[in-house]
N, C-alpha and C positions, 0 to 999 in steps of 0.2 A: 504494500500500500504506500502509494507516494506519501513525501511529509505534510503538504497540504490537503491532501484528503485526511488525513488522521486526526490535521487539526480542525477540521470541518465536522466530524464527524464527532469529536471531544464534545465539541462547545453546539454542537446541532445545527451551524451556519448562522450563528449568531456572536457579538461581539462576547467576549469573555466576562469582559468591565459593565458595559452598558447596556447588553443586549440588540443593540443593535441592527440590522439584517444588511446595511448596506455600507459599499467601500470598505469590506475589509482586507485587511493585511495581517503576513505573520509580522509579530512581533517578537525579537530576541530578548530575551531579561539578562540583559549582560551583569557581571562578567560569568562568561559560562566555563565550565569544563568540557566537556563533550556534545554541548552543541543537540541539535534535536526538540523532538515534541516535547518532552522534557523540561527545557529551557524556554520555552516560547510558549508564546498565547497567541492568539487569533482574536484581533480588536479594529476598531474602527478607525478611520482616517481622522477625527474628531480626537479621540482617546490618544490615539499615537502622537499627532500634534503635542496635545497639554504636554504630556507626557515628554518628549523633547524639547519643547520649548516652553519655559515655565514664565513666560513672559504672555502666551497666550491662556493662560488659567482661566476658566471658568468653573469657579466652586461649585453652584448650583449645579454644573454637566455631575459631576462626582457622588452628587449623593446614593449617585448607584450601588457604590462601593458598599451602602450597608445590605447589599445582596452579595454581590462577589466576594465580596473577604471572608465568606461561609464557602467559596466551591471550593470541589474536593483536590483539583491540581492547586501543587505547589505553587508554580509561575504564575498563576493569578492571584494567590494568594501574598505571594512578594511586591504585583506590580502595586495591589492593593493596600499592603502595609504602608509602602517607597507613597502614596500619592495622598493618605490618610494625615501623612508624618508631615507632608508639603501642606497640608493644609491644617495643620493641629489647632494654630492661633484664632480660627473659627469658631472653637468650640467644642461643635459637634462631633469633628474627627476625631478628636481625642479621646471621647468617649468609647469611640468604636474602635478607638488603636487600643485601649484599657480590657477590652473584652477580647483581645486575640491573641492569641501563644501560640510560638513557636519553638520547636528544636533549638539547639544551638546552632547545629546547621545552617538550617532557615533562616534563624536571624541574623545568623554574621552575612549571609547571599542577600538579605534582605537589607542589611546596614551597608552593602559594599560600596555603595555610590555616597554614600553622605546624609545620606535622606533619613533625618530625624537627628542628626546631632543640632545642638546648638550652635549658632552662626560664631559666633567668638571660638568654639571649640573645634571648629572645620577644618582639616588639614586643605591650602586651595593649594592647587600645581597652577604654574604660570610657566607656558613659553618663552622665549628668548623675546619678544616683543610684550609681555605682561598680559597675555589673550589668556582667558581660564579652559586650563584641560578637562577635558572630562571623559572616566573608562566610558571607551569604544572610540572615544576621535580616531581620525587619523592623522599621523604627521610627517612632516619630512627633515630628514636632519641635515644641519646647517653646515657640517663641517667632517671630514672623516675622524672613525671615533677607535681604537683600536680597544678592543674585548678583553677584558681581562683573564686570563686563565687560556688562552686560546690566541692561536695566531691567525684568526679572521680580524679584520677589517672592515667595520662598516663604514661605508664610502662617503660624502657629503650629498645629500641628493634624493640618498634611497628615502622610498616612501614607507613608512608602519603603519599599516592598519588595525583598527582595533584592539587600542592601545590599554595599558588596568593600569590604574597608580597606587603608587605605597601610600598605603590610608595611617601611616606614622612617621613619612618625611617626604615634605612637599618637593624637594627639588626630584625623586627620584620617581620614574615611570617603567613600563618592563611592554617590550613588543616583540614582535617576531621579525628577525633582521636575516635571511638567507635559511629560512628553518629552523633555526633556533631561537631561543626565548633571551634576550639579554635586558640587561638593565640597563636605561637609558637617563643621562642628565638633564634635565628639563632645561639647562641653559643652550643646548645642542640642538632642540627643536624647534621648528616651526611649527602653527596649526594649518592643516589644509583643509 
């Protein structure tokens, strides 16, 4: 069964979040390990927006979430926690972040992006130009970087996609540079 039939068939061709029926898309709940239905939800072109760009919020869309943060997959259950946390100052969300438990698991995949710390206590990454990174950007490095432990060379140029950052020190980021996983300085990249 393809990955988009399985997510159609999870959620019954309806948004995960909001219910939905139209424009949807899979959604990845980065940062993932293995990737998959698993890791993803099936949500709306409305949902995904808020959702990356938090500058478009509409609170009143979200109240759905006191349906969704009861289904029984995981990744709706996280997008849910990560969009509850973004709206806590409400009120309302709080209450429904106060009635939901998770694993430890769950919640460190659930805290991975920032979503619910305090703004004073946010580790931010900032590129070489002061643009805020955020796990999954992509970027390009400014300058050749040589690897420690290894005699590859990342070049000036190469592109990283889908980048996770150290959520305990802002300059350091981690991407895949020729197959492998290295650590990267956030003074060395660009965002693209």
């Amino acid at each position: 069964m393809s990955f988009e039939r399985e997510l159609n068939k999870r959620s019954g061709s309806k948004c995960e979040l909001c219910a939905s029926e139209e424009n949807l898309n899979e959604y990845v709940v980065l940062p993932t390990k293995k990737g998959g239905v698993d890791e993803s939800i099936l949500a709306c072109t409305t949902c995904i927006d808020q959702i990356e760009n938090p500058d478009h919020l509409d609170a009143n869309h979200w109240r759905c979430l006191n349906d969704s943060m009861w289904n029984e997959n995981i990744p709706v259950q996280v997008v849910s926690w990560r969009m509850l946390s973004r709206l806590r100052a409400l009120g309302w969300p709080q209450e429904l972040l106060d009635q939901m438990y998770f694993d430890d698991e769950t919640l460190a995949w659930a805290q991975a992006t920032g979503e619910g710390e305090a703004d004073e206590n946010k580790v931010v990454h900032r590129d070489v130009n002061g643009v805020i990174l955020s796990t999954g950007d992509s970027v390009v490095l400014i300058k050749d970087l040589k690897v420690k432990g290894s005699s590859m060379v990342a070049k000036q140029g190469t592109s990283v996609r889908n980048i996770r950052l150290d959520h305990e020190n802002a300059e350091y980021i981690e991407g895949r540079v020729d197959g492998q996983t290295i650590v990267i300085i956030t003074q060395y990249v660009k965002k693209i």
